[in-house]
C-alpha positions as CSV (number, residue, x, y, z in Angstrom):
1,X,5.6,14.8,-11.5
2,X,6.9,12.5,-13.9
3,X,5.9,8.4,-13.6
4,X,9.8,8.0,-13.4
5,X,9.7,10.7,-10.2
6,X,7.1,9.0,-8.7
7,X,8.7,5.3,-9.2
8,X,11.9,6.6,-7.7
9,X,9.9,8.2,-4.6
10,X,8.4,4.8,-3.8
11,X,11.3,2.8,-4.1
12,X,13.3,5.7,-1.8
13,X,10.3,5.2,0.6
14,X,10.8,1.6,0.3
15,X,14.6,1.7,0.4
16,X,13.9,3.1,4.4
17,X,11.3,1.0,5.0
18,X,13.5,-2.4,4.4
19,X,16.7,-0.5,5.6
20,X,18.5,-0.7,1.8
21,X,19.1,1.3,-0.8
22,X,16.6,2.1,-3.6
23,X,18.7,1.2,-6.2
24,X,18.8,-2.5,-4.8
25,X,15.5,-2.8,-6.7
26,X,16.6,-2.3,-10.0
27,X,19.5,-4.8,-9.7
28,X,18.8,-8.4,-11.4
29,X,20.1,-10.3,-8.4
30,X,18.5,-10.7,-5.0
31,X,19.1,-8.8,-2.2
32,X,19.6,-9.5,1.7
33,X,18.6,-6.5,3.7
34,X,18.9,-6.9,7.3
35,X,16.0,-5.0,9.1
36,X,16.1,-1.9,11.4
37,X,13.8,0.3,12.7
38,X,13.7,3.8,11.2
39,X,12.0,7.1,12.3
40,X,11.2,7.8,8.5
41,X,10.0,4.6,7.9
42,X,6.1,4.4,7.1
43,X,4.7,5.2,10.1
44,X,2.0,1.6,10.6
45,X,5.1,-0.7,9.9
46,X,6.1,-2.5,12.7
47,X,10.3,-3.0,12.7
48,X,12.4,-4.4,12.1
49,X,11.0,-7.1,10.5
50,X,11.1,-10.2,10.7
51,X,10.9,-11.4,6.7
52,X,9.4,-8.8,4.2
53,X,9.7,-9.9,0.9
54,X,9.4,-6.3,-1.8
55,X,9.8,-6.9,-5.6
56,X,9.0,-3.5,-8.1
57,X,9.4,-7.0,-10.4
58,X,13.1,-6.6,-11.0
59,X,14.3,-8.8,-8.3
60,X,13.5,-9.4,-4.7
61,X,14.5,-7.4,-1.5
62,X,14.2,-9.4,1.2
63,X,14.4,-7.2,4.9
64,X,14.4,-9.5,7.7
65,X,16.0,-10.5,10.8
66,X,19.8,-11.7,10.1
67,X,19.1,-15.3,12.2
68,X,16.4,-16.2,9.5
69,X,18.9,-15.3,6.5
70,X,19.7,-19.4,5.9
71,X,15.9,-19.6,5.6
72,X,15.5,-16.6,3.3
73,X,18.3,-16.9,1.0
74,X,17.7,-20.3,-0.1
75,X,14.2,-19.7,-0.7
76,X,14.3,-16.4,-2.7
77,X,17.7,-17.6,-4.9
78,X,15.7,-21.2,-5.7
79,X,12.3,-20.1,-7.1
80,X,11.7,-17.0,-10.0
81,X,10.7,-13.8,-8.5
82,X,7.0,-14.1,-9.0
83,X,6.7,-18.0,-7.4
84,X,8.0,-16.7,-4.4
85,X,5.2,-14.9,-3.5
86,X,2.4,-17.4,-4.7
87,X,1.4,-20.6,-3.4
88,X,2.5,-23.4,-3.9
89,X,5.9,-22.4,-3.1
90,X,5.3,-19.5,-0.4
91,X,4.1,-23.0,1.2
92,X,7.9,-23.9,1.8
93,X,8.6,-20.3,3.4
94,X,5.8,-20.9,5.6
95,X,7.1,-24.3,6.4
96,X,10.0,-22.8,7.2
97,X,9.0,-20.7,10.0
98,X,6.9,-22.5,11.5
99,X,10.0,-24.0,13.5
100,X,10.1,-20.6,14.6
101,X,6.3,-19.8,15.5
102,X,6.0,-17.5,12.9
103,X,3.4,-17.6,9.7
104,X,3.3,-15.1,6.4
105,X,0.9,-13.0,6.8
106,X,0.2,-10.6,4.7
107,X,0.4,-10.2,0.9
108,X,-0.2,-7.2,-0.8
109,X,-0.1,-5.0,-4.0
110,X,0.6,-1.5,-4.1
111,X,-0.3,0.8,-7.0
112,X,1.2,4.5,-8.1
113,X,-0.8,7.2,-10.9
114,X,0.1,6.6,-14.1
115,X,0.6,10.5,-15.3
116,X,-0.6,9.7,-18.8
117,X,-3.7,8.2,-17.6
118,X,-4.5,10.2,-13.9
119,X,-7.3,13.2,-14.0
120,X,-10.1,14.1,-12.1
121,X,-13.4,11.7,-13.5
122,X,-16.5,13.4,-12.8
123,X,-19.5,11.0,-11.3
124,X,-22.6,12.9,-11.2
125,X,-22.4,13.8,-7.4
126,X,-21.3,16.9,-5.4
127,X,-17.7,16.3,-4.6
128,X,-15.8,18.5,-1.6
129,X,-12.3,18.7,-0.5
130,X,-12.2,17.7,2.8
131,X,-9.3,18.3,5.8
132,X,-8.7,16.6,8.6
133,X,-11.1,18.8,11.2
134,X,-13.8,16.9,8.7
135,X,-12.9,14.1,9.7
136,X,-14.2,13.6,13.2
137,X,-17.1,12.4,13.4
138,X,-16.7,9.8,9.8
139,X,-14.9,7.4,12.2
140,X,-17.9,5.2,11.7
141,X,-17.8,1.6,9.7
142,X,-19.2,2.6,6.7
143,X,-15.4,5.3,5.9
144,X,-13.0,2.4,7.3
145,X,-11.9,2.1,4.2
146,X,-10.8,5.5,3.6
147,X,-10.4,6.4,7.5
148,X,-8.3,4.4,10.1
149,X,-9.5,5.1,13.9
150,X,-6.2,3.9,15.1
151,X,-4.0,6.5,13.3
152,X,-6.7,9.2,13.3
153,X,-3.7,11.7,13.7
154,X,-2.5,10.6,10.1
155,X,-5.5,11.0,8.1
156,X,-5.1,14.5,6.6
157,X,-6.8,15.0,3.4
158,X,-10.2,13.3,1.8
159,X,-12.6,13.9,-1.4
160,X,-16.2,13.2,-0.1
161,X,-19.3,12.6,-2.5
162,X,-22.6,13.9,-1.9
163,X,-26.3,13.6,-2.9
164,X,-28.5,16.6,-1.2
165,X,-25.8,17.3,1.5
166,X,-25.3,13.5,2.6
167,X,-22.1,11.7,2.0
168,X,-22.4,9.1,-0.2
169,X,-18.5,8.0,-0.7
170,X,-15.3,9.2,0.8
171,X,-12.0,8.6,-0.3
172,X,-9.2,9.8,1.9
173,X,-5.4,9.9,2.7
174,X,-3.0,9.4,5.4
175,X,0.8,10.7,5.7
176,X,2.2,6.7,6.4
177,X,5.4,9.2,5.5
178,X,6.9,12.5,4.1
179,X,7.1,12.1,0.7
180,X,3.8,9.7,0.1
181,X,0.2,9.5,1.0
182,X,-1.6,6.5,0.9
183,X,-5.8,6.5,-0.9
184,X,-8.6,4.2,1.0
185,X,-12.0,4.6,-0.7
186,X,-15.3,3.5,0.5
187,X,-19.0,4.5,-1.5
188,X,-22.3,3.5,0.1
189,X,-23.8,0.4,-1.0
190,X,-26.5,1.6,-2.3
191,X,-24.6,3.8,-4.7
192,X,-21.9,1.6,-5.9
193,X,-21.3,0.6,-9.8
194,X,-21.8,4.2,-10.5
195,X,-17.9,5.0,-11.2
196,X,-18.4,7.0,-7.7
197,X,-15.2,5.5,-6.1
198,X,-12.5,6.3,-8.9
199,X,-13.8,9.4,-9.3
200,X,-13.0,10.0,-5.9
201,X,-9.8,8.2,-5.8
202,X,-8.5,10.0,-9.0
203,X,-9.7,13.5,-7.7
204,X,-7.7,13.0,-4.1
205,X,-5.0,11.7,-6.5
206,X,-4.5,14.8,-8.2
207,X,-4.8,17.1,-5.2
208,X,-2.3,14.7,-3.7
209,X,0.2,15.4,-6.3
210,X,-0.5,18.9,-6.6
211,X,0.4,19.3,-2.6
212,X,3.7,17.5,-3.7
213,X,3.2,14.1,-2.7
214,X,2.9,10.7,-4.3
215,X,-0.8,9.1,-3.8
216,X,-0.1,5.6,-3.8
217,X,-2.7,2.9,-3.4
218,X,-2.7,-0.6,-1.8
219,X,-5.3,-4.0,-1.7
220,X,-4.8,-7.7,-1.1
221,X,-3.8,-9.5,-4.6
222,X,-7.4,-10.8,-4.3
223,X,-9.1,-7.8,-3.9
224,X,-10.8,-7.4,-7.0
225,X,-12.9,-4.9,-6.8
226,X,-10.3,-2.9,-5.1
227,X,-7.7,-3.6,-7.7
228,X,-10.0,-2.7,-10.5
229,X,-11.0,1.0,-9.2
230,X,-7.4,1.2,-8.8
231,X,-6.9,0.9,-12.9
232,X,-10.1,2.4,-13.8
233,X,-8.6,5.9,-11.5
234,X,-5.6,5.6,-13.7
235,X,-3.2,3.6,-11.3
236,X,-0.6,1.0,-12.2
237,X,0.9,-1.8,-10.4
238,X,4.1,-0.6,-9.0
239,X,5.5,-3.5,-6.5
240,X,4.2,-5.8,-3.9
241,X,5.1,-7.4,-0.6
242,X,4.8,-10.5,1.7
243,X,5.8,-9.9,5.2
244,X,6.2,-12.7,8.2
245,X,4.9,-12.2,11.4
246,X,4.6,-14.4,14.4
247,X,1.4,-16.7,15.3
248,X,0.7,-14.8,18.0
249,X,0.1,-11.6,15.9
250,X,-3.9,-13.0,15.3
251,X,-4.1,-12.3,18.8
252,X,-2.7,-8.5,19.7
């Protein structure tokens, strides 16, 4: 699978997600979506929403409710692509909504393989294949990362790393939707700085893609540590979101 297969993928995935279509982010000028909820849509979004904000740094897409459009519109045609999602100006679309009880939440980054760069790193450890009848009794704190107890039913495929039989790091995948599967990694404390977590990442990557799906991997822009095992396992950035939510979300 090609980097130009994998890039369309996403922004098709992303196209359902924010009720578009994926070529409205490769168009120079902004575009107003107005959100819906969709049985093909990844399957933790909650929709419609009420502002999500997606750039694959062409332009923005901006899926939201149509009554917050004169709020939206303004903001995303007055400020270049890249302010819009960084303080100080996100300040002003937070502003905004307050009026309406609602807050930005959540600001993310989401990486896809580069093909050139993607392979299977070796780290000095055992490393397993792993299904989901693995998974059962990982839902423990230290795999939260790579495992979500919420959407257990969605986690179906995971690299493990072992020293004499005991896991030691565990990346793994859920099927948010069809086409894509998305990586979380997590590596023992005690056996961290080793290069354990991208091999991991890079080896579920591959088995990803040879099952015929795109691995795609996500962290909060200030995730550092996150960000870099995504480059050192031969990801790219590929586009990032802000959503809105109300106040009351802190407390469901």
């Amino acid at each position: 699978m090609t980097n130009q297969q994998m890039l369309q993928i996403a922004m098709e995935q992303s196209a359902v997600d924010a009720n578009c279509a994926a070529q409205d982010f490769q168009k120079t000028e902004n575009v107003i979506a107005y959100s819906e909820k969709s049985p093909d849509a990844r399957r933790y979004l909650e929709l419609p929403f009420v502002c999500s904000l997606i750039s694959y740094g062409n332009n923005i897409v901006a899926s939201i409710e149509a009554q917050y459009e004169n709020i939206v519109r303004p903001y995303i045609e007055k400020y270049p692509i890249e302010y819009c999602f960084e303080t100080p100006n996100l300040h002003v679309l937070n502003d905004a909504f307050a009026a309406y009880q609602m807050k930005v939440w959540f600001m993310a980054e989401y990486f896809l393989p580069d093909s050139r760069l993607l392979s299977r790193k070796e780290c000095g450890y055992d490393m397993k294949v792993l299904t989901q009848e693995d998974f059962h009794l990982l839902y423990v704190p230290e795999w939260s990362n790579a495992l979500c107890e919420k959407r257990k039913e969605l986690d179906v495929l995971g690299i493990g790393a072992y020293e004499n039989g005991k896991l030691i790091g565990l990346a793994a995948c859920s099927a948010d939707c069809d086409t894509m599967r998305q990586i979380g990694v997590d590596v023992l404390p005690q056996y961290r700085r080793q290069g354990i977590a991208s091999a991991l990442t890079s080896t579920l990557a591959v088995e990803i893609m040879d099952r015929g799906k795109v691995p795609f991997y996500c962290c909060a822009w200030s995730n550092v540590k996150f960000a870099r095992n995504a480059v050192a396992s031969g990801f790219k950035p590929a586009w990032v979101e802000m959503t809105v939510k109300p106040e009351a979300y802190a407390q469901m």
